[in-house]
N, C-alpha and C positions, 0 to 999 in steps of 0.2 A: 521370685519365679512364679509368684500364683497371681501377678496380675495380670495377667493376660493368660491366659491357662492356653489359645489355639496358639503362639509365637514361644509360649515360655517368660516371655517381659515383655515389658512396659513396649508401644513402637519409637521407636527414637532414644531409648537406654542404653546405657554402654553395655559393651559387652562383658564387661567382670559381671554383669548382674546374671550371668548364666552360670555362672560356677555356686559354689554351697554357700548357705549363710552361717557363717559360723558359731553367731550368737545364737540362733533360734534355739527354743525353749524343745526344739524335736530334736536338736540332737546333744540335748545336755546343757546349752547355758545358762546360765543361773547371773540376777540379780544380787550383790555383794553388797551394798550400799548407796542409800540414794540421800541426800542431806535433807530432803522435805517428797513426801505423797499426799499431798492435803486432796486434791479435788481429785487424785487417779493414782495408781502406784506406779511403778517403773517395771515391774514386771508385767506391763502389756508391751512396753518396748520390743521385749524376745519374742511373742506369741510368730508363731507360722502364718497365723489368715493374716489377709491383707484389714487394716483400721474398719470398724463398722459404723454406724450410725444411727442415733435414734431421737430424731427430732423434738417430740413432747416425754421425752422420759427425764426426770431427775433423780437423781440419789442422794445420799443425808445431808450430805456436803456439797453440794452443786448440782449441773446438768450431768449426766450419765455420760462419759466418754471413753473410747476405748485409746488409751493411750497415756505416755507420763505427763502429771500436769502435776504444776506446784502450784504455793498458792502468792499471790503480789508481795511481792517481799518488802517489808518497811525493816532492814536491817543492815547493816554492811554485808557485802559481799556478793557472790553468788551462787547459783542451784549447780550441783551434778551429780552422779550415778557412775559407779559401776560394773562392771559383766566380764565377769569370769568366763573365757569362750569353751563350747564344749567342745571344738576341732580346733585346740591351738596351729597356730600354723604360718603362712603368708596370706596377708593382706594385700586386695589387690583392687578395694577402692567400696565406701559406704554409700549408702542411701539412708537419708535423713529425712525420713517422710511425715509432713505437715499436716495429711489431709484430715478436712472436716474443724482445720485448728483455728479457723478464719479472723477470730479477733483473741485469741490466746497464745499462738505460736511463739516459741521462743525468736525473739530476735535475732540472734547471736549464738554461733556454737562454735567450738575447737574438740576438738578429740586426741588425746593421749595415747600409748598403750606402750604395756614392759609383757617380757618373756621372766615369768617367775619361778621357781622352782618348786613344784607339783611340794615336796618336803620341807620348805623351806617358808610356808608361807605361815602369816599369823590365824591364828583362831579370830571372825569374823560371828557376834552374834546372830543366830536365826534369824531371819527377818519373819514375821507373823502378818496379821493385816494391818495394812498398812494406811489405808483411806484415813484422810484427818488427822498423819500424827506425820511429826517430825523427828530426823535422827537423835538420838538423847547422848548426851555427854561419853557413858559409854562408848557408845558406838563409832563416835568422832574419836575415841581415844585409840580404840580399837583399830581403825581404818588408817591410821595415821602412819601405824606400823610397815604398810604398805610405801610409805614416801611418793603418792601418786603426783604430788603436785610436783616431783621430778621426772615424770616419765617423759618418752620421747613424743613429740608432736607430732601427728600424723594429715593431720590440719588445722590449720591454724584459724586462730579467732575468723571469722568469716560471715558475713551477712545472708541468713537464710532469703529466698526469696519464695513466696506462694504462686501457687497457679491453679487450677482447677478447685474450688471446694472438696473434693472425693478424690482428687489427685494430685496433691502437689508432693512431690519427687525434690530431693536435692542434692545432686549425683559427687561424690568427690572420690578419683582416682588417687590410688597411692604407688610410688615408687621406690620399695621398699623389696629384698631379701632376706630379711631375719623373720624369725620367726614369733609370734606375739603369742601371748595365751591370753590378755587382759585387756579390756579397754576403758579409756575413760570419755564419760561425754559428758563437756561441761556445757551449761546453757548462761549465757549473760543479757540478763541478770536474774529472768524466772521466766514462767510461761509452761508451755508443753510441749509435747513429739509425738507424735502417734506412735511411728517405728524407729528403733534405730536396723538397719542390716547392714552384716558387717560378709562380705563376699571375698572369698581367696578360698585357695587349697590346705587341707591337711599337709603336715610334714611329720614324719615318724624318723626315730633313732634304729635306723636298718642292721649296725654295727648288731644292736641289741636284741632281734630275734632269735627266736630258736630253730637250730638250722635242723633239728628234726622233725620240727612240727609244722604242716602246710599253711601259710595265711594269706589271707585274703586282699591279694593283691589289688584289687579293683577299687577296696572302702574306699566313701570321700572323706572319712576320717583320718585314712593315711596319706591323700593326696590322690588318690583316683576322681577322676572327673570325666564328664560326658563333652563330648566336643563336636558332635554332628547331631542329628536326629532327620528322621523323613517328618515324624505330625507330635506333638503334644497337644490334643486337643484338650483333654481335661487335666493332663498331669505331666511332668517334666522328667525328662529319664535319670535326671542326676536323685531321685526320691527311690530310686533301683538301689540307689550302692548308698542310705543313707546310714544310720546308726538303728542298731535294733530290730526289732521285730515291725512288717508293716504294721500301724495302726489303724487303718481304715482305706478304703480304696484309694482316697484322698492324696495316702501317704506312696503314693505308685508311680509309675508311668502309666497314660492311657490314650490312647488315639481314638480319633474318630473312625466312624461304622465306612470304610471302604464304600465309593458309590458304581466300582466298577465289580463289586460281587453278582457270579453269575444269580438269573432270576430263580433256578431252581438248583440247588447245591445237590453233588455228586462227593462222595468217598471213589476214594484207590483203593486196592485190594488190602493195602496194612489200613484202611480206617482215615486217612489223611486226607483233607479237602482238598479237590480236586479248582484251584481259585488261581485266577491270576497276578495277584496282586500280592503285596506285602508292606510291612511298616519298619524300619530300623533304627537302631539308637550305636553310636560310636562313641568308645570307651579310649582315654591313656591311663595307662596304668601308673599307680606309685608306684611302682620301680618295675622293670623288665624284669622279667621272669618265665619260669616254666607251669602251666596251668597243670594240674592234675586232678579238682576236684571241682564242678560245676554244679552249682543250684540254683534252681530257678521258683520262687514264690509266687505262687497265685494269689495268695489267702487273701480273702475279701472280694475276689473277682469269681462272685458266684454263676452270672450268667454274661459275662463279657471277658473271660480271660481267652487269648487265644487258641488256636486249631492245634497248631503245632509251632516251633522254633527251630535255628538252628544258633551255631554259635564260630567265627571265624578269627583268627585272630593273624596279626602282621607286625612287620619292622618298620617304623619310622623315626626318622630324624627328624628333631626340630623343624626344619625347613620345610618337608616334607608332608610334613601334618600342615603348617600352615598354608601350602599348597593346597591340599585336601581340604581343607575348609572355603576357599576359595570358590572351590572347583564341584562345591558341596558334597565332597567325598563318593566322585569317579572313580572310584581306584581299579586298576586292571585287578580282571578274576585271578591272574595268577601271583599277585600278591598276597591277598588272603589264602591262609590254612586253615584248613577244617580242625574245630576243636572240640565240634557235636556237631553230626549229622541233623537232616531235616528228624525230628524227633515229635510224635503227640506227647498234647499237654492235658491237663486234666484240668479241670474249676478248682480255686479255691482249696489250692493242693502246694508244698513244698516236694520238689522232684530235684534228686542226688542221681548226678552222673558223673562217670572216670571221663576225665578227658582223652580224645585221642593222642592227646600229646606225651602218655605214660607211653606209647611207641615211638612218636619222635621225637620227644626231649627238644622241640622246640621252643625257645625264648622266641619270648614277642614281646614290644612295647604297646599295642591298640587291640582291642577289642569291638568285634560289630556282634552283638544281636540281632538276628532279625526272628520279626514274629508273621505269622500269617492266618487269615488275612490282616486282623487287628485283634486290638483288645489291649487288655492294662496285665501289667507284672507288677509284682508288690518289689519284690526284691532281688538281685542277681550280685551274687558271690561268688568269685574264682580265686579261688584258695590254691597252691602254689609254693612256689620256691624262691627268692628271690635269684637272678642272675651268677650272682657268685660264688653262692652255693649250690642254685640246682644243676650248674654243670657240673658239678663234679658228685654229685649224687649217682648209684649205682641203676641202669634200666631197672623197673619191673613192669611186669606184665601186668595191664587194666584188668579189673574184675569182672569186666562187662565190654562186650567186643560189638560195634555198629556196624552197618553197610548202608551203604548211599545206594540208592536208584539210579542206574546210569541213564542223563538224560533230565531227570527230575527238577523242573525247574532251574534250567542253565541258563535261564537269564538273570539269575541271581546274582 
């Protein structure tokens, strides 16, 4: 999602490449084993930036690259690696990215992966640094416990092909419903990768919640995911519902500066920009539900976080979203319900608000953010009930009561 920061992806990518990467190292994946790091380790594979480059730079062991490389194997066999994902979940197709690998590229790659169980897995030693050294007997003995060379194929032995120097991409779609937490990436017979990303949704055990405590219906680590946007010029909204705290602006949504902002800006009597314009991001939720608690993160958007927001949420089916995506999310005003009024934001601030829905115990399956005029959010969390318990959950009364401006931007 960061190569092209104004589309969100590559032009011409499939569209799984818009949902989360499960492996990345931002939201938990971890390098498990790799049989050889001699010229580069395997944990640049996970890294978030897209591969870099540094033409006259070398390191102890070779040219300086950022990505896994092994070293020509004079041995039977072949190289591979694996990634513990930190959103186990569904798979729903990788990018196997080459760039900058022009005469190192692995040939040949197949990819595995098994749904393990969090309890049930073996003790895997630490890996340290790793540049120059290969797996040692241990380690092989260790990893074996896993039976990877039985997992299920997700794609099969297959012939990389390059294309750009600084971009060669190679997309493989998966058609799979189970749920993976592991993968393996074998390469035949050595060579390197810059990235692997591994793209699908969270899936969480719903059965297993606590039905008195509100959660966060929207994480991409439960399976929430972003499925419209009006601009990511510098950052992808699905970096909103990521894991953890934002890390740097980087780690956000962020639009481009609006070019129809008036020349001299005006306030309304509450303090709120008087602008015509606005930027939006559309949210499905892991699981329908009732919102009751909304926050919205600034932190790190010191002098670009937005004016003000609001927050609406809706019922769709299936078909109905895909429609909406179509139609790039038309949807009649009176399908959305307000779940925050138009509301100021501060810089660089986390803001806690009840939703209006502690009055109408509305379920909805989508969510729309809108911000105005622009600017970046680090993060957005809508904590909640899911469906089958928060209907039967007792009314209460919100701690904090809004009103809407009649009028107020109803072209919204």
């Amino acid at each position: 999602m960061a190569d092209s920061p104004r589309e969100g992806k590559l032009a011409g990518a499939p569209d799984f490449t818009q949902l989360a990467d499960m492996a990345s190292e931002s939201v938990g994946g971890k390098i498990l084993f790799a049989t050889d790091d001699f010229f580069a380790p395997a944990e640049n594979l996970i890294k978030k930036d897209r591969p870099g480059f540094r033409e006259h730079e070398h390191a102890e062991f070779g040219k300086w690259l950022d990505g896994w490389e092994t070293r020509r194997r004079r041995t039977p066999g072949h190289d591979w690696c694996i990634t513990k994902l930190g959103i186990p979940g569904v798979i729903r197709g990788f990018d196997v990215d080459i760039s900058y690998l022009t005469g190192d590229y692995a040939p040949r790659i197949s990819i595995q992966a098994a749904n393990l169980e969090e309890d049930k897995q073996p003790e895997i030693p630490q890996r340290g640094a790793r540049t120059g050294a290969a797996a040692t007997p241990e380690e092989f003995e260790a990893v074996a416990k896993l039976k990877s060379d039985d997992w299920n194929y997700l794609v099969p032995m297959t012939e990389l092909k390059p294309g750009k120097p600084d971009s060669s991409h190679n997309y493989f779609s998966v058609n799979s419903q189970q749920r993976w937490s592991h993968v393996r990436l074998n390469i035949f017979p050595d060579g390197g990768i810059a990235r692997l990303r591994v793209y699908g949704t969270g899936q969480k055990d719903w059965a297993a919640t606590d039905p008195k405590e509100p959660f966060d219906l929207v994480a991409i680590a439960h399976g929430g995911a972003c499925v419209g946007f009006s601009n990511a010029h510098f950052g992808h909204p699905n970096n909103m519902i990521g894991v953890g705290k934002p890390r740097s602006m980087a780690d956000g949504w962020e639009t481009a500066r609006r070019l129809d902002r008036p020349p001299v800006l005006e306030n309304d009597e509450n303090g709120i920009l008087l602008v015509p314009g606005c930027e939006w991001s559309v949210f499905r939720l892991a699981h329908p539900g009732v919102i009751t608690q909304i926050e919205i993160d600034t932190t790190h958007f010191k002098g670009n976080s937005p004016d003000s927001c609001k927050l609406d949420g809706c019922i769709l089916t299936t078909q109905e979203e895909e429609d909406m995506i179509k139609q790039k999310w038309k949807l009649p005003g009176h399908k959305w319900k307000p779940l925050l009024p138009v509301t100021k934001l501060s810089a660089n601030n986390s803001h806690l608000f009840d939703s209006l829905t502690l009055e109408l115990q509305d379920v909805i399956t989508h969510a729309r953010l809108t911000i105005f005029p622009d600017g970046g959010v680090g993060r957005l969390r809508l904590k909640g009930f899911p469906s089958s318990i928060c209907l039967l959950r007792p009314r209460e009364k919100p701690m904090m009561r809004f009103s809407v401006k009649a009028g107020f931007r109803a072209n919204l």
